[in-house]
C-alpha positions as CSV (number, residue, x, y, z in Angstrom):
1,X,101.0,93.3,89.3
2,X,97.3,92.3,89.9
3,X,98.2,90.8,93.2
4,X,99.1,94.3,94.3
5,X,96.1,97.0,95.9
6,X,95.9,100.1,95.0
7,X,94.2,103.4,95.8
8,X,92.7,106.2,93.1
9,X,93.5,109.0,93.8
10,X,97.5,107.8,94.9
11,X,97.7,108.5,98.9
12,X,101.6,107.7,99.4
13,X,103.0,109.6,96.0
14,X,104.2,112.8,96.6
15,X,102.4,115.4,94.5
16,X,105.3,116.7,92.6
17,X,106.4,112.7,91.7
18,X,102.7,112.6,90.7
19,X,102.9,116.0,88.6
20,X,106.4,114.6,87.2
21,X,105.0,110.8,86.4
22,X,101.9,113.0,84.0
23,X,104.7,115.0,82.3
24,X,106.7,111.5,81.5
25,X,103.5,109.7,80.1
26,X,102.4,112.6,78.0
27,X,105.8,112.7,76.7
28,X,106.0,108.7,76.5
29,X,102.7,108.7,74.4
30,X,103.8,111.3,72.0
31,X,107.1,110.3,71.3
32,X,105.6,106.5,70.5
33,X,102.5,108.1,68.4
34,X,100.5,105.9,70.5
35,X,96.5,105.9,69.6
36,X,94.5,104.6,71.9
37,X,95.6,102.8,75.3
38,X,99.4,103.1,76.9
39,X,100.2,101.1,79.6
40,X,103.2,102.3,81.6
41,X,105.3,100.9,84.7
42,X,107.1,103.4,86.8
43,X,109.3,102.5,89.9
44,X,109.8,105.2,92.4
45,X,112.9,105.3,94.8
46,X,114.3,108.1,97.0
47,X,112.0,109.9,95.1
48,X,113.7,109.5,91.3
49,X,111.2,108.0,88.7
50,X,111.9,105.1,87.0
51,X,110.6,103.3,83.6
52,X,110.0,99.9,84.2
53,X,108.0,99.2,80.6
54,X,106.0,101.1,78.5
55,X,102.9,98.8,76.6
56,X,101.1,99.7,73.7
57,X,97.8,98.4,75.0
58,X,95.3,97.9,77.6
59,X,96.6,97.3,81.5
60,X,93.9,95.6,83.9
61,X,93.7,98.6,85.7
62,X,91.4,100.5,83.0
63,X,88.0,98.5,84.3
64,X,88.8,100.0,87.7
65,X,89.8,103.4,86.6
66,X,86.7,103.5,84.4
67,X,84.3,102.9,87.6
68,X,86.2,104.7,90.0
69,X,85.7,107.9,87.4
70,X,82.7,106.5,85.9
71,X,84.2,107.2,82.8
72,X,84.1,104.8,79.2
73,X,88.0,104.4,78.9
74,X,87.9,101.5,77.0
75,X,85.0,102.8,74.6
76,X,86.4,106.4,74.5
77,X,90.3,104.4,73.7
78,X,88.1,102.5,70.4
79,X,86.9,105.3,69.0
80,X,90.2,107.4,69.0
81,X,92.0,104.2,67.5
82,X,88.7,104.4,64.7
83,X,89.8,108.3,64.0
84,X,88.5,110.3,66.5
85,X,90.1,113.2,68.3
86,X,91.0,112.5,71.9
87,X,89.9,116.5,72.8
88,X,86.1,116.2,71.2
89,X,85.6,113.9,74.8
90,X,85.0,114.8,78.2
91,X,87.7,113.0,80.4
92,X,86.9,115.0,83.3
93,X,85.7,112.4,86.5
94,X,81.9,111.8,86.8
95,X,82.1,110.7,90.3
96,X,82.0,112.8,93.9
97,X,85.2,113.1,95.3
98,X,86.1,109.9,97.0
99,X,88.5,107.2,97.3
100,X,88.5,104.2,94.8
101,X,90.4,101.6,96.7
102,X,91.2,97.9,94.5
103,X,92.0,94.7,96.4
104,X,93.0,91.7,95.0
105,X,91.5,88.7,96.2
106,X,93.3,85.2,96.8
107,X,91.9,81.7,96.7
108,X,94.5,80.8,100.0
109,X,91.3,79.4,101.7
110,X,90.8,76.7,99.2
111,X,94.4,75.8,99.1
112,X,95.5,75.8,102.8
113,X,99.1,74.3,102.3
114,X,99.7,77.4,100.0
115,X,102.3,79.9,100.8
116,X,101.1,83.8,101.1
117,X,104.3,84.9,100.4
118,X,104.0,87.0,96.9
119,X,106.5,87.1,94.2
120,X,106.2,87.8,90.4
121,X,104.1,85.0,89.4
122,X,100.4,86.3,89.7
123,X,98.2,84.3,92.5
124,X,95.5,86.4,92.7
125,X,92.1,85.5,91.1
126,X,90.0,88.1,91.0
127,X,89.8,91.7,92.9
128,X,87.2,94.0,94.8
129,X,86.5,98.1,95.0
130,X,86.0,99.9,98.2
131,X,84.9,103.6,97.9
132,X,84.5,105.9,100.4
133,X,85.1,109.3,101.5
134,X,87.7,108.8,103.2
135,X,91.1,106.8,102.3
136,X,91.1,105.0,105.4
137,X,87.3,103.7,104.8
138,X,87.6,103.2,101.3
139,X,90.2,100.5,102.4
140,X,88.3,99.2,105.3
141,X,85.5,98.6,102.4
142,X,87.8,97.3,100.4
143,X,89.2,94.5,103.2
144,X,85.5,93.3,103.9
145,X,84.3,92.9,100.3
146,X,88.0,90.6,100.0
147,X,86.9,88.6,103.1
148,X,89.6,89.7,104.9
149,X,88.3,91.9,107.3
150,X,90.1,94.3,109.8
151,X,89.8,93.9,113.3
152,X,88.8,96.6,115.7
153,X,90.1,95.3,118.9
154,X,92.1,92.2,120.5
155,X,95.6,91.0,120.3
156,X,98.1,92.3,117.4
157,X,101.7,90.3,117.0
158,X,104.5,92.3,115.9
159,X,107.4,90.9,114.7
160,X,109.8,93.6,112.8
161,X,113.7,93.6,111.1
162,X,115.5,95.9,112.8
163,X,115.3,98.9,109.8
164,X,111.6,99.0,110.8
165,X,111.3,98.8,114.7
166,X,111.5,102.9,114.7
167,X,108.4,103.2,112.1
168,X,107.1,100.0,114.3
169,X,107.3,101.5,117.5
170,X,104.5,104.7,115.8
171,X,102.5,101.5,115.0
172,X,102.2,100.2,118.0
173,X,101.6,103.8,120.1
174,X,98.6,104.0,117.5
175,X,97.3,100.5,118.1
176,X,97.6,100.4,121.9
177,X,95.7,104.1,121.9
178,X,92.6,102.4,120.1
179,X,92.5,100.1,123.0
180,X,94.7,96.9,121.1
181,X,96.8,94.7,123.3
182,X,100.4,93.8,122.1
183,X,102.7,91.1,121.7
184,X,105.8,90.1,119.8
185,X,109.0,88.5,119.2
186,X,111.6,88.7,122.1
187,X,113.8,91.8,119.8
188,X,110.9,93.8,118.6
189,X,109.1,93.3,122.1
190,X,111.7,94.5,124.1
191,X,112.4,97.6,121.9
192,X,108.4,98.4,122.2
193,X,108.5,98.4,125.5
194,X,111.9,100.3,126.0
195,X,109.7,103.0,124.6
196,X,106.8,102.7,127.1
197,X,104.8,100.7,125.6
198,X,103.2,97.7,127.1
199,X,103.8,94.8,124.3
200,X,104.1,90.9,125.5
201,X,106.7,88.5,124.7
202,X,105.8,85.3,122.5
203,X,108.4,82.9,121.9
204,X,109.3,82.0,117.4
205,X,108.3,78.8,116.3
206,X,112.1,77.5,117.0
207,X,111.8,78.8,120.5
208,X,109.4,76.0,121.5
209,X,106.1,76.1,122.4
210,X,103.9,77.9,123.6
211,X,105.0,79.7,120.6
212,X,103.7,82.3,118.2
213,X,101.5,79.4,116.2
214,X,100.0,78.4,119.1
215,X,98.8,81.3,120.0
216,X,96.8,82.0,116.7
217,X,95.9,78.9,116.5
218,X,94.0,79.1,119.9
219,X,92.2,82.0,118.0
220,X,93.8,84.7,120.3
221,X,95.4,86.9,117.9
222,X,93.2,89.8,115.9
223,X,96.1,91.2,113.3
224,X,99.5,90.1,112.7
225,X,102.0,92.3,111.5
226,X,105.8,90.9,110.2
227,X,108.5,92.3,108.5
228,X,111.2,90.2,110.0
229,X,113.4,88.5,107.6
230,X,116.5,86.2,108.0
231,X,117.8,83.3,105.5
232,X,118.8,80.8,107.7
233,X,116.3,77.2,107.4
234,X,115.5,78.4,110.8
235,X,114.0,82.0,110.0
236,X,112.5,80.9,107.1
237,X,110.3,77.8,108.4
238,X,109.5,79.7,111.2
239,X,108.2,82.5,108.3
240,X,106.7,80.0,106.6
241,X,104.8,78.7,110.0
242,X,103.6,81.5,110.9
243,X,102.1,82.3,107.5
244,X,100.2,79.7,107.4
245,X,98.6,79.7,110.9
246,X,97.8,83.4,109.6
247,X,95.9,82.1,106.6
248,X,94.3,78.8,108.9
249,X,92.7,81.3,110.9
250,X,91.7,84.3,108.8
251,X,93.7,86.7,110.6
252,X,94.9,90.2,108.6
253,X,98.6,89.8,108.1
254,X,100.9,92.7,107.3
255,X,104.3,92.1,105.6
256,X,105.6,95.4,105.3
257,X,105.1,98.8,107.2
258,X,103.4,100.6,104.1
259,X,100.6,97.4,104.3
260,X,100.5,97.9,108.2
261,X,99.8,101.9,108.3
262,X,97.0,101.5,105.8
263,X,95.2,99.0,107.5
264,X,95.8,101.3,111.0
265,X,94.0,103.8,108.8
266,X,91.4,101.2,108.0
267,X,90.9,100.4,111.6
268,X,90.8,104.0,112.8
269,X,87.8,104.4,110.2
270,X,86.4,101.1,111.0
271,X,86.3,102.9,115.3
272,X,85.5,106.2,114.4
273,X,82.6,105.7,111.6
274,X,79.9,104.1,110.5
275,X,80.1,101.7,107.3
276,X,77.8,103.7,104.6
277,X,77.0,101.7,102.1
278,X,76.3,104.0,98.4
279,X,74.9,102.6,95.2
280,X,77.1,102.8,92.1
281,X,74.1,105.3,90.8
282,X,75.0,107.8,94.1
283,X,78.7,108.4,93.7
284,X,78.3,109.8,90.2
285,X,78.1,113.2,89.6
């Protein structure tokens, strides 16, 4: 999707599914006599590959992969399609070995009644590069240059399903060791602090106030992370809500733990670096 980020090279594939996903593409390509550009879909669960689509064509992906390996993909793609061998090119990266890390960007702050809640309709409208060194920079970068910047200190709200208050309670031992205060929902709180760590209650939207709303809105609140789900008219208001308030006051919201670890990684680099800023000119080889 184009609302979804990515990074180049893949931090969270495991190198064999990586080594595995190059074997099915060559094979893909081949078998459909492609020339020129594929564009294939894989889905990846309990570590089994899956085909989602396979496109004869272009994917929106190629301007990024061309600049993060400042390479001509799309001139390189022309001239095979015109006759040209795909082995008389050099397809080996031009660029130092960093991360290339894409962001999409959202027009939420023109449309404040919008919901940030993504689906399979597109909402993004355009998207940003971060590049760095290091993964966790190359994000931060990537965060700024969205305007969505990550904090380095202050208050983060949790508020997690229960499948995710294990991995949640790692998240929150990381953010209280770089100095973050905590607070959340009355089920997540608790279990963060039955694990010794100091995290405050803050009552749901349907609880009354002063509620979780409230609090952003009186600017207190630096990140908000919140997997919690539910169905009921209640839950989902209170989602809604809290969504919202997010967006009103430019605060970094997390809706799922993969979205929250990278931006821990973003804030850890954001702590323990400084912000170099490179010309397009110094990253090549």
């Amino acid at each position: 999707s184009g609302d979804s980020a990515y990074s180049l090279p893949p931090v969270s594939i495991k190198p064999f599914l990586i080594k595995e996903i190059e074997n099915q593409t060559k094979k893909l390509a081949l078998a459909l006599k492609v020339k020129g550009f594929m564009n294939v879909q894989y889905a990846i669960k309990n570590d089994e590959i899956f085909v989602i689509e396979v496109n004869p064509r272009a994917s929106r992906t190629v301007p990024f992969v061309s600049k993060a390996k400042n390479l001509p993909l799309a001139k390189i793609a022309s001239r095979v399609m015109a006759g040209e061998k795909l082995s008389e090119f050099n397809l080996n990266s031009k660029t130092k070995k960093m991360f290339a890390v894409k962001e999409a960007v959202f027009p939420f702050n023109k449309f404040p009644n919008s919901d940030l809640l993504l689906g399979p309709e597109m909402k993004s409208t355009g998207e940003v590069m971060g590049f760095d060194e290091s993964f966790g920079m190359a994000f931060a970068k990537s965060q700024i240059a969205a305007s969505n910047s990550l904090p380095t200190k202050g208050l983060a709200f949790i508020s997690l399903k229960n499948s995710h208050k294990n991995e949640g309670v790692a998240l929150a031992k990381q953010l209280s060791k770089m100095n973050f205060k905590l607070c959340g929902t009355g089920g997540t709180a608790d279990y963060i602090n039955k694990h010794g760590i100091k995290c405050k209650k803050i009552n749901k939207v349907n609880q009354g106030s002063p509620h979780i709303v409230d609090v952003l809105n009186a600017k207190k609140i630096a990140l908000v992370i919140n997997t919690g789900g539910g169905n009921s008219e209640k839950q989902l208001n209170d989602a809604l809500a809290l969504r919202r308030a997010t967006l009103a006051n430019k605060v970094p919201y997390c809706t799922n733990m993969s979205t929250a670890q990278v931006c821990i990684e973003g804030i850890k680099s954001l702590k323990n670096e400084d912000i170099k800023v490179n010309s397009l000119q110094d990253i090549k080889n």
